[in-house]
N, C-alpha and C positions, 0 to 999 in steps of 0.2 A: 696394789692396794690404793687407787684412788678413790678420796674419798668422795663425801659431796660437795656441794657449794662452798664456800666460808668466804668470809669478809675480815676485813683487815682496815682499820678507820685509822687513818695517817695524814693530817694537814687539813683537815675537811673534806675530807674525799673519803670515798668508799672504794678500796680495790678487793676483786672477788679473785680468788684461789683455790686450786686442789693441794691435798697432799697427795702425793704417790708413792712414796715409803719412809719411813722411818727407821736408820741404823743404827744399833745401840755401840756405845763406845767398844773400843777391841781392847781389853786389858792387856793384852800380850805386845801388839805392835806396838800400841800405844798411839792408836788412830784414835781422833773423837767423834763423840756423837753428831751424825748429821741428820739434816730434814732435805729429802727432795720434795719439793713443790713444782707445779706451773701453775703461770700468773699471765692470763692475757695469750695462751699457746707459747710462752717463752720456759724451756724449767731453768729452775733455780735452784742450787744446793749450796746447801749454809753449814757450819761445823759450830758448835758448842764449845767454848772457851770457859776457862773458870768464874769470868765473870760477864760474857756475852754471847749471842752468836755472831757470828761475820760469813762474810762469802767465802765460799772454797775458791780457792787458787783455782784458774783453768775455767768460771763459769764464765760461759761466752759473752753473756753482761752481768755486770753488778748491780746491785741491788739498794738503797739508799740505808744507811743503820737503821735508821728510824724510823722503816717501812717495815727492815724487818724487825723490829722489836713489836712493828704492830701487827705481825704475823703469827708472832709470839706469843702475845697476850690473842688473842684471837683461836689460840690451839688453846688454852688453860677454860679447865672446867669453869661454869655457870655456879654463880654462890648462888646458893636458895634462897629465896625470898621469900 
């Protein structure tokens, strides 16, 4: 499932990304929600926390919070205007 383009506006800068999947939490393991993305040919997968997301343990780089909070807002639907 990659998607198309997206942009992600963090510090004054524009970073362009895909998604490539999205897994919904596992009630049973009690694994959370993740987002695989690549960013720049690097992926990334981040996990859904009660109150944020952060990098999974194990991505070969990390990713800065507050790039990906702007990867975040950057997936959330368009308010109509």
């Amino acid at each position: 499932m990659t998607s198309e383009k997206l942009t992600a506006h963090f510090e004054n800068r524009e970073y362009f990304f895909y998604v490539v999947k999205k897994v919904p939490a596992d009630r049973q393991t009690g694994a959370p929600e993740e987002l695989h993305i690549t960013m720049y040919g690097q992926p990334y997968v981040f996990q859904k926390m009660p109150d944020k997301w952060i990098n999974k343990d194990g991505n070969k780089m990390n990713m800065a919070l507050g790039l990906i909070e702007a990867v975040i807002v950057a997936l959330q639907p368009k308010a109509q205007e």
